[in-house]
gemmi code that builds the backbone of each chain (N, CA, C; Angstrom):
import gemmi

chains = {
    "A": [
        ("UNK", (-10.456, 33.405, 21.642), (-9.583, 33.314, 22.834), (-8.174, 33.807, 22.505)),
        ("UNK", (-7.599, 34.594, 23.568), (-5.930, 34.690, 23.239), (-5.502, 34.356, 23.765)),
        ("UNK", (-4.477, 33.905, 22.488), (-3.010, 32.927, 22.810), (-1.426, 33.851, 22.355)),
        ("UNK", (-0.678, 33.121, 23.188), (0.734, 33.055, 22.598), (1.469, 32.811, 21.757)),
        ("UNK", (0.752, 31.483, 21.193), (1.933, 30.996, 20.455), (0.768, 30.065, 19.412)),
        ("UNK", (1.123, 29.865, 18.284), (0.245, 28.896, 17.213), (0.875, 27.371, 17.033)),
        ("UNK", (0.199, 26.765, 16.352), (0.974, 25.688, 15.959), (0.175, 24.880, 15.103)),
        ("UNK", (-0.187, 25.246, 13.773), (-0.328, 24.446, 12.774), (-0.164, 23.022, 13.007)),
        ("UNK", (-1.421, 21.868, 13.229), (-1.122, 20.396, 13.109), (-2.301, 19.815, 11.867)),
        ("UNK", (-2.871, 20.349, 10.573), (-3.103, 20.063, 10.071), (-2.906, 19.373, 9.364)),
        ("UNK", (-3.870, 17.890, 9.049), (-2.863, 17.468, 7.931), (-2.240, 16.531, 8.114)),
        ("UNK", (-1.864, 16.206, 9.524), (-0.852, 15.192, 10.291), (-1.469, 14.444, 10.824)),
        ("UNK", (-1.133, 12.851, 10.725), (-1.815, 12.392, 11.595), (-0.934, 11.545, 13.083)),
        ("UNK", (-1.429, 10.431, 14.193), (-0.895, 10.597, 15.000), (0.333, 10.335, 15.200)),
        ("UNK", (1.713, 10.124, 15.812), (1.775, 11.026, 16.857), (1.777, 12.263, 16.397)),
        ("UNK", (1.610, 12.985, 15.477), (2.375, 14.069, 14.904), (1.868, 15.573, 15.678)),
        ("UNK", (0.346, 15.516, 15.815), (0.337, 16.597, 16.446), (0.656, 16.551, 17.651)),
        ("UNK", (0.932, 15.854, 18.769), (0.890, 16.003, 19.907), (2.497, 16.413, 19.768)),
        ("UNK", (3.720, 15.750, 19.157), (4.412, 15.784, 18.621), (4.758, 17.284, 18.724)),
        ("UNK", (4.111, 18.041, 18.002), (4.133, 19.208, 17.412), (3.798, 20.158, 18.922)),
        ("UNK", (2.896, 19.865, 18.830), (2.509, 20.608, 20.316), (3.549, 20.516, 21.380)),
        ("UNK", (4.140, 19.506, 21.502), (5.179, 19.067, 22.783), (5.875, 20.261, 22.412)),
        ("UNK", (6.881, 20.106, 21.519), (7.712, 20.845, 20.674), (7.138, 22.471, 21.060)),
        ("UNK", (6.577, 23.173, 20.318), (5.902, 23.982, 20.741), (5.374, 24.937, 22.295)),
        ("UNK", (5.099, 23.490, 22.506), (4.933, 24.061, 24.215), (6.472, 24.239, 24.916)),
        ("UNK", (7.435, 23.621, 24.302), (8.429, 23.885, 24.932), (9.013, 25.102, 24.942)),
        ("UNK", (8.825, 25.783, 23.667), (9.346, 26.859, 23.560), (8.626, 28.194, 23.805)),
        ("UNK", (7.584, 28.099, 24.782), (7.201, 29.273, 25.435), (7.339, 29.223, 26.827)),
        ("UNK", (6.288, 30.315, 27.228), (6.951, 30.583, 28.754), (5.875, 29.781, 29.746)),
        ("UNK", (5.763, 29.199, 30.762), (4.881, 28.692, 31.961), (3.818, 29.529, 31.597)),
        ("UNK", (2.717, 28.943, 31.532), (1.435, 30.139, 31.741), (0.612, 30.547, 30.442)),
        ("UNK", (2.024, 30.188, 29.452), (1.732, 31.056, 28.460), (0.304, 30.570, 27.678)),
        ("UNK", (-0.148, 30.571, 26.563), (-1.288, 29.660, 26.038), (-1.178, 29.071, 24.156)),
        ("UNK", (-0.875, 28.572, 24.024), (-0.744, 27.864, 22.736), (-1.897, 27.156, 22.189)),
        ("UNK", (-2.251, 27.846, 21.336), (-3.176, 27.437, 20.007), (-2.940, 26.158, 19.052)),
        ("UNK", (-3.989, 25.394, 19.329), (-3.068, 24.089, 18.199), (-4.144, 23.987, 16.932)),
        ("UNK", (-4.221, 24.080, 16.085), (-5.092, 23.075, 14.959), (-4.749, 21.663, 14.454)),
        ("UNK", (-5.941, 21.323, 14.205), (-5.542, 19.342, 13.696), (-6.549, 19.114, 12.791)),
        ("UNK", (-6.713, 18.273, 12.195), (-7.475, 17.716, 11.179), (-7.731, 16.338, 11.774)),
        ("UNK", (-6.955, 15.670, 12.552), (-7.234, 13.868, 12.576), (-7.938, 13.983, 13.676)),
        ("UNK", (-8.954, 13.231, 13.593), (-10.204, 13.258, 14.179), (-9.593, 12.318, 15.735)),
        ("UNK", (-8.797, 11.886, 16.044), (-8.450, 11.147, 17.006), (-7.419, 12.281, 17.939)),
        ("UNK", (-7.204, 12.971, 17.065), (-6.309, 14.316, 18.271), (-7.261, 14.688, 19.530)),
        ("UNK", (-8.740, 14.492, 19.276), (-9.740, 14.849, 20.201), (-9.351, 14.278, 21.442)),
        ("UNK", (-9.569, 13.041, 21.896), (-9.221, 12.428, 22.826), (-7.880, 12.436, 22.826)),
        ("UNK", (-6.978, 12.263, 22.088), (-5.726, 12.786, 22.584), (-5.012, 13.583, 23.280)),
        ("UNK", (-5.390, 14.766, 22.609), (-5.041, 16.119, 23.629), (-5.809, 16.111, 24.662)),
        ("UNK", (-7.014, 15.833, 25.067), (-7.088, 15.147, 26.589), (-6.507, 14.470, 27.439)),
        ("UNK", (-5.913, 13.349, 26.595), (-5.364, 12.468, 27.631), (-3.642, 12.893, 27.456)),
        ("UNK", (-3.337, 14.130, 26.510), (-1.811, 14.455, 26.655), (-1.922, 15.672, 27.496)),
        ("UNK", (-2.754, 16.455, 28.390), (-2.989, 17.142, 29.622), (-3.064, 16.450, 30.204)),
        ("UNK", (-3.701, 15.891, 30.730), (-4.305, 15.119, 31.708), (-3.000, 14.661, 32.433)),
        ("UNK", (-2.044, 13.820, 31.538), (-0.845, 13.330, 32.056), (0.437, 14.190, 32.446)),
        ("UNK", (0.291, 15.192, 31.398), (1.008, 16.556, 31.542), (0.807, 17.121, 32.633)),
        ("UNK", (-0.181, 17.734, 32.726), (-0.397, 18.826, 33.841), (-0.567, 20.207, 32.574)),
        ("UNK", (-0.123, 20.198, 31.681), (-0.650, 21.528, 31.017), (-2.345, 21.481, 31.149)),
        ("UNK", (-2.731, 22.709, 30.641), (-4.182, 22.658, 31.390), (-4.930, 23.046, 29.550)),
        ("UNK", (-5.742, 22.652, 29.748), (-6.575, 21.924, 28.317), (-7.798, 23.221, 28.469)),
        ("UNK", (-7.904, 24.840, 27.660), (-8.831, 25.558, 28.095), (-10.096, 25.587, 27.294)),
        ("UNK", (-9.514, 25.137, 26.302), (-10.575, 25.246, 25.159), (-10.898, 23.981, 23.930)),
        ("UNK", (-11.610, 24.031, 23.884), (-11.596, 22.568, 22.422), (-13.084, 23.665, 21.569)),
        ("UNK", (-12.561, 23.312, 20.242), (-13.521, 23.681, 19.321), (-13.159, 22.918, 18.092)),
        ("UNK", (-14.967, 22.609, 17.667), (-14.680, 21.775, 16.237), (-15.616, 22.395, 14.991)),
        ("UNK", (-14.965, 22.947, 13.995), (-15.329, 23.420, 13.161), (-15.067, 23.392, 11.922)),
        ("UNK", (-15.966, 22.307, 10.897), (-16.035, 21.628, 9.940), (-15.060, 20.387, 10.038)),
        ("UNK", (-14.943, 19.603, 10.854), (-13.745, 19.009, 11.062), (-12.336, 19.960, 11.315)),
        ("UNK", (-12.353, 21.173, 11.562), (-10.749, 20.964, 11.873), (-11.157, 21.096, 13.620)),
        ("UNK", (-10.288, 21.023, 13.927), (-10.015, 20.887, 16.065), (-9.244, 21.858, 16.062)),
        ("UNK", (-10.024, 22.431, 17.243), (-8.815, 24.201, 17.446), (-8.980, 23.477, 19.469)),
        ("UNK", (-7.148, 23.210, 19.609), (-7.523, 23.409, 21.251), (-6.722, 24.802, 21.691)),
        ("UNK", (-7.224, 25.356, 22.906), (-6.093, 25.693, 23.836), (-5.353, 25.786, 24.428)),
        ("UNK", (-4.481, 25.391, 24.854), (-3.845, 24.636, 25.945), (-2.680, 25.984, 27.128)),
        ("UNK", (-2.736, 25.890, 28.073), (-1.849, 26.875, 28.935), (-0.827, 26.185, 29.336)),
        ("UNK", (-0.065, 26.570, 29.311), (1.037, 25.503, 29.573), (1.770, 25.534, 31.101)),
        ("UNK", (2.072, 24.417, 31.967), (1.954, 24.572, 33.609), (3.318, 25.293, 33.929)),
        ("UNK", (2.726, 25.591, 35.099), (3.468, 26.547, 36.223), (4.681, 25.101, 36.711)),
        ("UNK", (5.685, 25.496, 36.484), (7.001, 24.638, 36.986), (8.541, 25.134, 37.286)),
    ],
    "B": [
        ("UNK", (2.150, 14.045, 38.858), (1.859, 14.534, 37.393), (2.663, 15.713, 37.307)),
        ("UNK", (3.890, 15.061, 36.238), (4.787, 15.778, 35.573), (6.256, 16.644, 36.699)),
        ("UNK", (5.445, 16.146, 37.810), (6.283, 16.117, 38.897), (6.937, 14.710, 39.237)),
        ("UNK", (8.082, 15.034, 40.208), (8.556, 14.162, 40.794), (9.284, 13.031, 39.621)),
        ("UNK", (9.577, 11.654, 40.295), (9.810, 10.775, 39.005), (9.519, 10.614, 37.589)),
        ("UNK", (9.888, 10.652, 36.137), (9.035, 10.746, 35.210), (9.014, 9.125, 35.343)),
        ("UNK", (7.430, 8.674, 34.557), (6.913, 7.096, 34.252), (8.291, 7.033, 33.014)),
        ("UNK", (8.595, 5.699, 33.264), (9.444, 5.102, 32.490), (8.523, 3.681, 31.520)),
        ("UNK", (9.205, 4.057, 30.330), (8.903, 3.197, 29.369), (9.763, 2.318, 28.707)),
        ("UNK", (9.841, 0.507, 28.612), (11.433, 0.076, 27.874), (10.397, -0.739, 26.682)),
        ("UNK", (11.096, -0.465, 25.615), (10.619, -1.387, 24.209), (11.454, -2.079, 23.746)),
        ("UNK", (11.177, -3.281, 23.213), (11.898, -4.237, 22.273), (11.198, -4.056, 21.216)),
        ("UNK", (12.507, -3.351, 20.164), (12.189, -3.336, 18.660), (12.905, -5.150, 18.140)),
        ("UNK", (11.604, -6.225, 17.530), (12.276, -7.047, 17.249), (12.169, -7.206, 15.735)),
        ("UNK", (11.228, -6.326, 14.962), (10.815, -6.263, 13.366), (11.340, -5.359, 12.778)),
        ("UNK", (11.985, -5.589, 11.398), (12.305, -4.784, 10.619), (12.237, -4.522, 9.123)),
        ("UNK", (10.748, -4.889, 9.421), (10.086, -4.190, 8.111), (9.109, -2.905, 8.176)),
        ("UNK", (9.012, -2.392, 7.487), (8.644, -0.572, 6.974), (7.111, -0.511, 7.723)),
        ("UNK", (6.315, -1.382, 7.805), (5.190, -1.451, 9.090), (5.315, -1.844, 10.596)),
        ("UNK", (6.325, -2.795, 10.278), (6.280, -2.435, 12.344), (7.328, -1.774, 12.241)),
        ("UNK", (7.963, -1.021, 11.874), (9.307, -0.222, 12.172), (8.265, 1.127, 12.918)),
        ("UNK", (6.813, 1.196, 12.864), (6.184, 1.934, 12.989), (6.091, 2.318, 14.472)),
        ("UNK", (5.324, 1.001, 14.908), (4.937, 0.675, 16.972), (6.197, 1.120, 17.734)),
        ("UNK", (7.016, 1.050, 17.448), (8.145, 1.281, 18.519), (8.836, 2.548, 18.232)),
        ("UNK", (8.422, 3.280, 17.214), (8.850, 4.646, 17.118), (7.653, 5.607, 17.329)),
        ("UNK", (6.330, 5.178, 17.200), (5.413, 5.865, 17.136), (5.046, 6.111, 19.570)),
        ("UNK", (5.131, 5.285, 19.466), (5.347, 4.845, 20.766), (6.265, 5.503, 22.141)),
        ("UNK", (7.387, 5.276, 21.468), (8.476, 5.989, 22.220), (8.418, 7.782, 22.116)),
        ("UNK", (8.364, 8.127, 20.922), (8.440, 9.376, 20.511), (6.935, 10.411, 21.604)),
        ("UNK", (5.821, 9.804, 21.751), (4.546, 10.073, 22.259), (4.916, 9.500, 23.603)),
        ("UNK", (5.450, 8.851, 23.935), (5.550, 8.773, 25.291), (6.718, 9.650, 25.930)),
        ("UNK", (7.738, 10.147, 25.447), (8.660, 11.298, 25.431), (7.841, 12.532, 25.351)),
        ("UNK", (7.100, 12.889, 24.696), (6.421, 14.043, 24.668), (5.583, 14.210, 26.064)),
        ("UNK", (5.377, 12.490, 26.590), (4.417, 12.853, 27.791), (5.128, 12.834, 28.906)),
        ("UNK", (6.448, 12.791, 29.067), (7.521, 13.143, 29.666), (8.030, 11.857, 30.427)),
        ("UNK", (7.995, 11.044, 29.692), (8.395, 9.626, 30.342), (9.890, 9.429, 29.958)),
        ("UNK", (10.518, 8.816, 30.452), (11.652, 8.294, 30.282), (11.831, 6.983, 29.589)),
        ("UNK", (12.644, 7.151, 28.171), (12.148, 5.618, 27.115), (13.294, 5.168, 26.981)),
        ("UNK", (13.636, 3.840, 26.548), (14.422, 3.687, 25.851), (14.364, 1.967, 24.809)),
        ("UNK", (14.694, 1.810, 23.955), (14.293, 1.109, 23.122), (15.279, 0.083, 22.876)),
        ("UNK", (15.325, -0.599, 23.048), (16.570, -1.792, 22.482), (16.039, -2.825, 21.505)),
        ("UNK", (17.066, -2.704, 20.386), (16.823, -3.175, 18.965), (17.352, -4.382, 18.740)),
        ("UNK", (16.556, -5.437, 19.062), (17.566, -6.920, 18.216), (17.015, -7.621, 17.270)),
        ("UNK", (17.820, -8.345, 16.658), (17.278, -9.210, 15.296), (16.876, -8.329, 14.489)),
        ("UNK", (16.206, -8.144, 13.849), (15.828, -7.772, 12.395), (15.008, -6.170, 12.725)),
        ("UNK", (15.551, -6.024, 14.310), (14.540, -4.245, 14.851), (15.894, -3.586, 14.420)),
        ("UNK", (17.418, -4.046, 14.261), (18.570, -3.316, 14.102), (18.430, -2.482, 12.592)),
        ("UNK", (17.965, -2.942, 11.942), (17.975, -2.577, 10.777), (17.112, -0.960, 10.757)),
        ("UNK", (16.735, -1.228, 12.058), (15.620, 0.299, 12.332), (16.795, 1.558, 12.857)),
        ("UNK", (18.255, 0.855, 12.876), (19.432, 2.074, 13.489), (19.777, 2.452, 12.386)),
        ("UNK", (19.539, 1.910, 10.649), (20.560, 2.016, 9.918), (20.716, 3.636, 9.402)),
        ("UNK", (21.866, 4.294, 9.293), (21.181, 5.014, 8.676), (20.440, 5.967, 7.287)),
        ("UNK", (20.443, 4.707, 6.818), (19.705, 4.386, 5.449), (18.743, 3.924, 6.109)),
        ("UNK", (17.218, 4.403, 6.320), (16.368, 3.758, 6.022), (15.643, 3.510, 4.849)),
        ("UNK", (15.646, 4.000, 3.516), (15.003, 3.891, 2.326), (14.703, 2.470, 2.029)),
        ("UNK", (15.861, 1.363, 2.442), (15.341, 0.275, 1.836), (14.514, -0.402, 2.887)),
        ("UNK", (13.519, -0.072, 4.100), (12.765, -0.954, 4.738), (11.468, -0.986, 3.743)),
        ("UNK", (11.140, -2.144, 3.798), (9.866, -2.631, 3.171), (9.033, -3.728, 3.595)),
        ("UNK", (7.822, -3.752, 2.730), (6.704, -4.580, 3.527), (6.484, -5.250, 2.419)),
        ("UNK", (5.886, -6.611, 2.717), (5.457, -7.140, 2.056), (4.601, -8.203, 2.696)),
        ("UNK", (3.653, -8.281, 1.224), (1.950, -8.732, 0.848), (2.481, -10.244, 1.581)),
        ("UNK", (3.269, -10.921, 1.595), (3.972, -12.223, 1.492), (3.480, -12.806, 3.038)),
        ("UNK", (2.300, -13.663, 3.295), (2.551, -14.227, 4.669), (1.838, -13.074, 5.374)),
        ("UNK", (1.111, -12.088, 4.973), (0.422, -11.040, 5.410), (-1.054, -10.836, 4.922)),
        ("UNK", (-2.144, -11.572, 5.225), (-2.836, -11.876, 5.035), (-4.012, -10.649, 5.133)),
        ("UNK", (-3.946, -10.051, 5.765), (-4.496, -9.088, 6.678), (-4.482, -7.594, 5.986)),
        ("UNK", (-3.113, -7.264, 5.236), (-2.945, -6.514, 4.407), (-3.854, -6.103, 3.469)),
        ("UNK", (-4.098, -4.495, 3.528), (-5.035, -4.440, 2.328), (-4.530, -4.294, 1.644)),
        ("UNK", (-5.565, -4.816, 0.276), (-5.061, -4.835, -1.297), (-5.786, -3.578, -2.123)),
        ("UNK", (-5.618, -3.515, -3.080), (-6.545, -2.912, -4.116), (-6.993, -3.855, -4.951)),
        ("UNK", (-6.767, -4.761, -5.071), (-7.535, -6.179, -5.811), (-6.945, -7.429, -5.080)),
        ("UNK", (-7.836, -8.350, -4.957), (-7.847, -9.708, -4.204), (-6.320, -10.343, -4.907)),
        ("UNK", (-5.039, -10.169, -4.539), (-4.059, -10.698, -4.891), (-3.933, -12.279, -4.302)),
        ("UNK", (-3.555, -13.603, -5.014), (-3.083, -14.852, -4.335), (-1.603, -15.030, -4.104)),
        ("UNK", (-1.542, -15.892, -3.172), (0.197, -15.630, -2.738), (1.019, -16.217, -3.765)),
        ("UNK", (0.465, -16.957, -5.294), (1.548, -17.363, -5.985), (1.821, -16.086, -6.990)),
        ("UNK", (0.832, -14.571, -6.347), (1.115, -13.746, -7.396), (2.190, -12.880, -6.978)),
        ("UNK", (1.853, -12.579, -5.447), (2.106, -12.147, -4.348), (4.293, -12.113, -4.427)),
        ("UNK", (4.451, -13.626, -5.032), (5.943, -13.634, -4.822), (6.143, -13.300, -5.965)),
        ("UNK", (5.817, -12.811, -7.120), (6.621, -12.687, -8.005), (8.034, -11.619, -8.145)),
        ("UNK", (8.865, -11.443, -9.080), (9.414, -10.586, -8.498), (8.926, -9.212, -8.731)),
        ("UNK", (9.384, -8.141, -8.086), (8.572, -7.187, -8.056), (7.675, -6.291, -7.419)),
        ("UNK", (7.291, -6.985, -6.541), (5.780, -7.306, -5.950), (6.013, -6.869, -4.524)),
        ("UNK", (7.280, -7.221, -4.125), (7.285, -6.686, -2.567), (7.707, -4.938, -2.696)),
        ("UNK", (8.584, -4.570, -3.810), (8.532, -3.203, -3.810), (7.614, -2.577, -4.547)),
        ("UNK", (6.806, -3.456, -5.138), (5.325, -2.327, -5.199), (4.558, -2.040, -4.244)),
        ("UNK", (4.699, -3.650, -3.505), (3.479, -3.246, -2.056), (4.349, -1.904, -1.560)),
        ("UNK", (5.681, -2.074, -1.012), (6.314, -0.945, -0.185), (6.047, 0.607, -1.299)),
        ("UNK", (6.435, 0.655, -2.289), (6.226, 1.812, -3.137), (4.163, 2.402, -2.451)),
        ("UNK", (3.493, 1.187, -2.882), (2.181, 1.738, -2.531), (2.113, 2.238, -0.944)),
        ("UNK", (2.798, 1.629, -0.674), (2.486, 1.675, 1.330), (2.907, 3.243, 1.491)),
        ("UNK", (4.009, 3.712, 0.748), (4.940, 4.696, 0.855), (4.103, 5.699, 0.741)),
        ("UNK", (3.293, 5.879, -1.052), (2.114, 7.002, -1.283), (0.836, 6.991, -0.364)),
        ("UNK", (0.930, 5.858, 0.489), (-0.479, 6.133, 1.158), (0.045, 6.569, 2.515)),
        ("UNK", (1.410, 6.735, 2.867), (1.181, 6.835, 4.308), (1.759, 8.404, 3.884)),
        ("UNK", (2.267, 8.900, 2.799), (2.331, 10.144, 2.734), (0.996, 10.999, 2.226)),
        ("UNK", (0.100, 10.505, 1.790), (-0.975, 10.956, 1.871), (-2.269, 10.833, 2.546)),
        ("UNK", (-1.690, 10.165, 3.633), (-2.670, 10.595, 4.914), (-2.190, 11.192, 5.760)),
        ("UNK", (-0.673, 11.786, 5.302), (-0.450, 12.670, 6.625), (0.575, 11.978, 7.887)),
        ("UNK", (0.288, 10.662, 7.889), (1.795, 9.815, 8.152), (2.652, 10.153, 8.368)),
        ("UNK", (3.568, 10.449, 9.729), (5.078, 10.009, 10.177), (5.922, 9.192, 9.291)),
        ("UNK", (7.294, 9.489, 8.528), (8.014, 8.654, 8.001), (8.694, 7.458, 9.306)),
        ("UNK", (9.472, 6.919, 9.247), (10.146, 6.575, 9.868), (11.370, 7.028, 10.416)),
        ("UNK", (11.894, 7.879, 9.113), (13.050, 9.084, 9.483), (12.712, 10.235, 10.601)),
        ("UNK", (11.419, 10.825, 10.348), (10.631, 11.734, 11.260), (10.420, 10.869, 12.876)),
        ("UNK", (9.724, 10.213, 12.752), (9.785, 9.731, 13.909), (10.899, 9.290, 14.619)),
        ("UNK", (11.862, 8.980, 14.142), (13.151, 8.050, 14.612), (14.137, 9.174, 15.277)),
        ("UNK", (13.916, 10.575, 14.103), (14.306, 12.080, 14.527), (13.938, 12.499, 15.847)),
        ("UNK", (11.984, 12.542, 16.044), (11.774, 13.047, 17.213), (11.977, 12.591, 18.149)),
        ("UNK", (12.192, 10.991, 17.828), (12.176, 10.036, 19.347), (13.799, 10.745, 19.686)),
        ("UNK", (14.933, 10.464, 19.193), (16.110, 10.868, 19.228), (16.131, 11.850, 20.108)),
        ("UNK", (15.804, 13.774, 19.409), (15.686, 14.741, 19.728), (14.998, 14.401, 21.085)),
        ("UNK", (14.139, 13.848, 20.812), (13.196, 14.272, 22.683), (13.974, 13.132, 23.972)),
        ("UNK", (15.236, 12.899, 23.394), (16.045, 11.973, 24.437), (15.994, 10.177, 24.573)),
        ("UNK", (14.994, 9.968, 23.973), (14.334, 8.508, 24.219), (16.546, 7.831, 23.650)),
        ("UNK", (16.566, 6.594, 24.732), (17.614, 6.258, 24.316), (17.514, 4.683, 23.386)),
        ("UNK", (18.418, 4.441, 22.877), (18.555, 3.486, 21.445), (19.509, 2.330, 22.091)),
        ("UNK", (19.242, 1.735, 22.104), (20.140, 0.580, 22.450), (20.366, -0.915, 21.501)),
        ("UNK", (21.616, -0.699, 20.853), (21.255, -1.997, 19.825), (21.655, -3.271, 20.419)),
        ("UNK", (20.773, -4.696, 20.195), (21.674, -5.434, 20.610), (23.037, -5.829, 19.981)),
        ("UNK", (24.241, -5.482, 21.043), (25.416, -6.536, 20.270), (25.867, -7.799, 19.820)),
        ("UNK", (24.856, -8.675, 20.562), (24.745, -9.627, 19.865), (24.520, -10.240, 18.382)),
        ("UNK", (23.085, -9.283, 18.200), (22.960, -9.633, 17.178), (23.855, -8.598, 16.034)),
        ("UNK", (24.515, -7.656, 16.255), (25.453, -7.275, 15.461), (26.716, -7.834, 15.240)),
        ("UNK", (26.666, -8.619, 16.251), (28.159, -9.963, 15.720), (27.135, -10.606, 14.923)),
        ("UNK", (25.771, -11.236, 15.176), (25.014, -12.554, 14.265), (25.170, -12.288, 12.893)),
        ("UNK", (24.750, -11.234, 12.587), (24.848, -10.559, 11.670), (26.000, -10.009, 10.941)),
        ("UNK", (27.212, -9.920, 10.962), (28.182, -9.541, 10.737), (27.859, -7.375, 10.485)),
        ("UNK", (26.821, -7.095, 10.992), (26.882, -5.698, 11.069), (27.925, -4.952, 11.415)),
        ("UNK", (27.950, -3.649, 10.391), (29.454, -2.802, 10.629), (28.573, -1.817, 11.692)),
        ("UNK", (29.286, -1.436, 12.367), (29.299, -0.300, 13.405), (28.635, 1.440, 12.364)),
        ("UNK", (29.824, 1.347, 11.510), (29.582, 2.862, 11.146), (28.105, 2.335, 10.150)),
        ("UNK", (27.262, 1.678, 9.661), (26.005, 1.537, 9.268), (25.343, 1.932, 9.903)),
        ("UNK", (25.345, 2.058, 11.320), (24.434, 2.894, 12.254), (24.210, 4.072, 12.361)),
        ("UNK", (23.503, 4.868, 12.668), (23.488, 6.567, 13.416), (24.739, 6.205, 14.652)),
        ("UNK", (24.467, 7.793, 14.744), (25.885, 8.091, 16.036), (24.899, 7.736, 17.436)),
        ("UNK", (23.800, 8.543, 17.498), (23.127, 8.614, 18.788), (22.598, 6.811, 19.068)),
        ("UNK", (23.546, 6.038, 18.927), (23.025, 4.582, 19.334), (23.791, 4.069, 20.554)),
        ("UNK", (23.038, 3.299, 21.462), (24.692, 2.266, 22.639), (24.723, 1.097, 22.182)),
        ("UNK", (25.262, 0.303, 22.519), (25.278, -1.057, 22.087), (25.081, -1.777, 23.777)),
        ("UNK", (24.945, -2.876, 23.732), (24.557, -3.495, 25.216), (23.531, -4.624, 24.458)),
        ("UNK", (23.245, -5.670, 25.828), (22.739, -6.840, 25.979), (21.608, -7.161, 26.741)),
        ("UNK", (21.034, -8.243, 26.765), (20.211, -8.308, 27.782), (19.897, -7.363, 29.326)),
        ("UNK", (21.071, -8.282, 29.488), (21.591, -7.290, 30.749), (20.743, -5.897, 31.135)),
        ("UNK", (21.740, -5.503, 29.982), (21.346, -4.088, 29.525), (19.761, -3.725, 29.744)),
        ("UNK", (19.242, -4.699, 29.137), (17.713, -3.893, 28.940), (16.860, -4.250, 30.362)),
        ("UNK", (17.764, -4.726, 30.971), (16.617, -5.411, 32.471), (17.262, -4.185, 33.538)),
        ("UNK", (18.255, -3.850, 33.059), (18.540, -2.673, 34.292), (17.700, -1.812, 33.710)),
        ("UNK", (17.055, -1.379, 32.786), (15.915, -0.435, 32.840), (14.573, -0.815, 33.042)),
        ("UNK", (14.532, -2.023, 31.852), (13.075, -2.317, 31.806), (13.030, -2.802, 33.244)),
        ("UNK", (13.581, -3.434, 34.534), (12.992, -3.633, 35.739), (12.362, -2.696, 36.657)),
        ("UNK", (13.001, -1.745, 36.044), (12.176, -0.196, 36.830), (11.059, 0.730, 36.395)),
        ("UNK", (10.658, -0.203, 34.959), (9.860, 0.528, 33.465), (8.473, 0.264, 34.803)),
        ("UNK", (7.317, 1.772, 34.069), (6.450, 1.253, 34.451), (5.428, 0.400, 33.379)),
        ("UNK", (6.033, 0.171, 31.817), (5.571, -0.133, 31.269), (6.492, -0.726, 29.831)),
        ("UNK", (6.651, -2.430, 29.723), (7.336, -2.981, 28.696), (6.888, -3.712, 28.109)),
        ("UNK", (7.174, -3.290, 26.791), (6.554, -3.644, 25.423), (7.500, -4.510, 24.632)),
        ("UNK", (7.237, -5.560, 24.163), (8.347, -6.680, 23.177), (7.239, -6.197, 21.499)),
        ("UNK", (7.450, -5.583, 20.608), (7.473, -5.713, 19.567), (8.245, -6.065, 18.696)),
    ],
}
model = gemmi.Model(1)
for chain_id, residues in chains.items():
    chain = gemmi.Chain(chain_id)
    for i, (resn, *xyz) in enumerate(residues, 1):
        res = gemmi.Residue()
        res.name, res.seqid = resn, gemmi.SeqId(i, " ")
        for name, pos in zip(("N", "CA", "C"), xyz):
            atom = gemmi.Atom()
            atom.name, atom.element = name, gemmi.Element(name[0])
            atom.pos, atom.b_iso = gemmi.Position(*pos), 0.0
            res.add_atom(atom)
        chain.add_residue(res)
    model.add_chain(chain)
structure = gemmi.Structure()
structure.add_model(model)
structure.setup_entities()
């Protein structure tokens, strides 16, 4: 999938990636799409329920060997 | 959602040792990210969470039952001296090697992402606390204080 912007959350555990992602998402444009990776197995349901409340829109989730790759687009505002 | 009013959040930091210094920063900082409006007011022994030295918060085995060990410790071993900055020394390598938020980090992002700090003044007279021991980004205020927010919170937490 293509994205905009990356954001390394390996390694960290919570709040840290969402943390990271906030951060991150701030500094692109509406629309744009940001790539996150994580390692802590609880980011799963997290980054669900940190769209969900957001309004950024959640496009992709993938899990591979344990790491978590999401997508996320970030909302129109 | 993410419109209109942001959800408001008010916390009472009332602990100030190196494990709950955790809940009320871990908390605020993640609820700022989800665009809520926080703010935290620190009394009794949560002030020690403004200082800005945090190096000396620590935990201890003492009256903490619950705590894991690496061997079945008893509490007459528990006080010796020593013993509370090993538990904190151990607490320290394990929460940096799982990847763990310091307390500096978190206390940073909550800051940066706006969440506001409110110490009580009270207990900084109880205490004979100096002012400049604090960070800059702190208010001082009272009860008072925390009910003109927390009455509008959609969600308050006493830790």
């Amino acid at each position: 999938m293509e994205f905009d912007q990356e954001c390394d959350a390996r390694n960290l555990n919570c709040p840290l990636p969402i943390l990271r992602c906030k951060k991150s998402l701030s500094a692109i444009e509406a629309k744009q799409i940001l790539k996150i990776t994580a390692t802590d197995p609880g980011s799963v349901k997290d980054f669900q329920a940190f769209c969900k409340q957001t309004g950024h829109e959640l496009l992709q989730m993938d899990d591979e060997d344990s790491i978590f790759t999401f997508y996320i687009k970030k909302r129109a505002d | 959602m993410a419109k209109g009013q942001p959800k408001k959040l008010a916390l009472i930091a009332s602990k100030g040792s190196l494990d709950w210094a955790y809940p009320p920063f871990i908390l605020a900082s993640t609820a700022a990210a989800l665009d809520y409006d926080v703010q935290i007011f620190f009394t009794f022994y949560g002030l020690t969470l403004l200082k800005k030295d945090l190096s000396d918060l620590k935990v201890s085995p003492l009256g903490n039952p619950a705590m894991p060990m690496p061997v079945p410790m008893p509490n007459f071993v528990q006080m010796l001296p020593g013993m509370e900055s090993m538990a904190t020394m151990m607490m320290k390598q394990k929460i940096a090697s799982k990847g763990v938020a310091s307390i500096e980090e978190l206390r940073a992002a909550s800051i940066e992402a706006g969440v506001k700090l409110i110490a009580c003044q009270m207990t900084v007279d109880l205490f004979d606390f100096k002012k400049t021991d604090f960070i800059d980004e702190i208010e001082f205020g009272g009860a008072a204080t925390f009910f003109e927010f927390a009455g509008k919170s959609d969600v308050q937490l006493f830790i």
